[in-house]
C-alpha positions in Angstrom: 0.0 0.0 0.0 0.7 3.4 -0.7 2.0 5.7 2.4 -1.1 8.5 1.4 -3.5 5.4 2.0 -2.3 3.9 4.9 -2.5 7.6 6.6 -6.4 8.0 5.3 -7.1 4.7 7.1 -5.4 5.9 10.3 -7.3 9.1 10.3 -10.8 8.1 8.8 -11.8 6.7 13.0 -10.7 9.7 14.2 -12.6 12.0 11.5 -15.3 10.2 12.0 -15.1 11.2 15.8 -15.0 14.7 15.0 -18.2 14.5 13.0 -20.4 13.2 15.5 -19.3 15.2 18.1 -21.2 18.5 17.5 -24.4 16.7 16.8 -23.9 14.2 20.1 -22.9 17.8 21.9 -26.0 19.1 20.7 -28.2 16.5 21.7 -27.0 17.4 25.3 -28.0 21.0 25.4 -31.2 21.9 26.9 -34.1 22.9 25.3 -35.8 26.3 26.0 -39.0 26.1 28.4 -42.1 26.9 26.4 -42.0 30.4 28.7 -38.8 31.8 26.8 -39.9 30.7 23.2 -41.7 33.4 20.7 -45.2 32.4 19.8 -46.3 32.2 16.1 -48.0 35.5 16.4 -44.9 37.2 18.2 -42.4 36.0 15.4 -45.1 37.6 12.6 -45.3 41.0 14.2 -41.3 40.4 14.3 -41.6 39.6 10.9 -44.2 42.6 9.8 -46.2 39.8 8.8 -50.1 39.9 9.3 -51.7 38.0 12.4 -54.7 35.6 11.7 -56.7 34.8 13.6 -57.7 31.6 15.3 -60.6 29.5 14.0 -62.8 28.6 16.4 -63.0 25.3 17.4 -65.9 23.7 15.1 -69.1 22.4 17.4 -69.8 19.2 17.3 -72.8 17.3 15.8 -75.2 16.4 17.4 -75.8 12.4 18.3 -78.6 10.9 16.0 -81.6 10.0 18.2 -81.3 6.5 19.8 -83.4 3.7 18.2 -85.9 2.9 20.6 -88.5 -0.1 21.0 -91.9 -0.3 22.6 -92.2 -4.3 22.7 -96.0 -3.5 23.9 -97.4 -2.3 20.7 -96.4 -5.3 19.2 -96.9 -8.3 21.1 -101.4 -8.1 21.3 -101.2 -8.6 17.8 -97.8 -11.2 17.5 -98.4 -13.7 20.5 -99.9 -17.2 19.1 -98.7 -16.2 15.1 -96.1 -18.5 13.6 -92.8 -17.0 13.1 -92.6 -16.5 9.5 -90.7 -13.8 7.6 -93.5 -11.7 6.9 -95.1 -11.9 10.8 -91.7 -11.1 11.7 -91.1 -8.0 9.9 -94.8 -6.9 11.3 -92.9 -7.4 15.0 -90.0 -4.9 14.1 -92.4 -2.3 12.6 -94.7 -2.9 15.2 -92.5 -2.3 18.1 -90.5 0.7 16.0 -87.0 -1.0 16.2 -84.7 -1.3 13.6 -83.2 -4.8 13.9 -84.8 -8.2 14.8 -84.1 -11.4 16.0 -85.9 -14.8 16.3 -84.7 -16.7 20.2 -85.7 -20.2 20.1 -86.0 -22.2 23.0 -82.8 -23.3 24.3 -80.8 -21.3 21.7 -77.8 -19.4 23.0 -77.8 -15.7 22.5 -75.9 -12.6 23.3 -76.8 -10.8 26.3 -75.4 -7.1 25.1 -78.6 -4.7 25.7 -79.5 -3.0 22.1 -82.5 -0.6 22.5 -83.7 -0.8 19.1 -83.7 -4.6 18.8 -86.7 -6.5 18.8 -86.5 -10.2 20.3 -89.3 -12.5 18.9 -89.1 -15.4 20.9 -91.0 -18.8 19.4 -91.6 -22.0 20.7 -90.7 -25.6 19.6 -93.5 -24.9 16.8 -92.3 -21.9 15.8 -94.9 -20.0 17.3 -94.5 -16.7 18.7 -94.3 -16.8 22.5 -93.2 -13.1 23.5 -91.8 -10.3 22.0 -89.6 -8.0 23.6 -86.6 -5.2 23.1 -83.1 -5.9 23.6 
C-alpha cells in the first residue's frame, strides 16, 4: 500500500469522531422552556407579517336519536302467530326497532342490551311466545 492510503485509514476513525461530536454535543444542550420561546403570532409582528386569527373550534354534531323499542305495541297482535318472515317484519315495525331477532328455545344468544332490537321469541312450533326489546 501506498503511504497517502495507509495515513487515510489511520485518520478516517478519528474523522469520523470529529463528525459526531457536534451533533452528540448538541443532543445534550437543553431545550428552552415553552416560557422563553416566541409564539407564532410574536415571530409575525417580528416579521411585519399579518396575524390571523384563530378559528374557532368547530361544534360538534349532534348524536342521531337512539333507536328505541316499545315491545308493547307489538306483542297483542304477535303472541300465538307463527314465526314467519312476513309476521316477523310486522314485530319490528310494530315495536318501531330497527333490527330483529328470532330466540328459540334453548338457543344461546348474546346478552349485550340493544334498545332498538326486537326479540321474537318462538316455541318448539315456531310459534310466537313473546316479543320484547333488547
Amino acid at each position: 500500500m501506498s503511504a497517502p492510503t495507509v495515513a487515510v485509514r489511520r485518520l478516517l476513525p478519528a474523522l469520523c469522531l470529529a463528525a459526531a461530536l457536534p451533533l452528540a454535543m448538541s443532543a445534550c444542550a437543553a431545550s428552552r422552556p415553552a416560557a422563553e420561546m416566541p409564539s407564532s403570532t410574536e415571530q409575525a409582528v417580528a416579521t411585519g407579517q399579518t396575524v390571523a386569527e384563530p378559528a374557532a373550534p368547530a361544534q360538534p354534531a349532534p348524536l342521531p336519536p337512539r333507536p328505541s323499542c316499545n315491545a308493547e305495541a307489538a306483542k297483542s297482535s304477535l303472541i300465538g302467530k307463527t314465526a314467519d318472515a312476513a309476521t316477523v317484519e310486522r314485530a319490528r315495525t310494530a315495536a318501531g326497532g330497527h333490527t330483529v331477532r328470532v330466540l328459540k328455545p334453548g338457543q344461546m344468544i348474546t346478552k349485550e342490551y340493544l334498545d332498538g332490537r326486537v326479540n321474537v321469541h318462538v316455541d318448539e312450533r315456531n310459534v310466537i311466545v313473546d316479543v320484547g326489546c333488547g
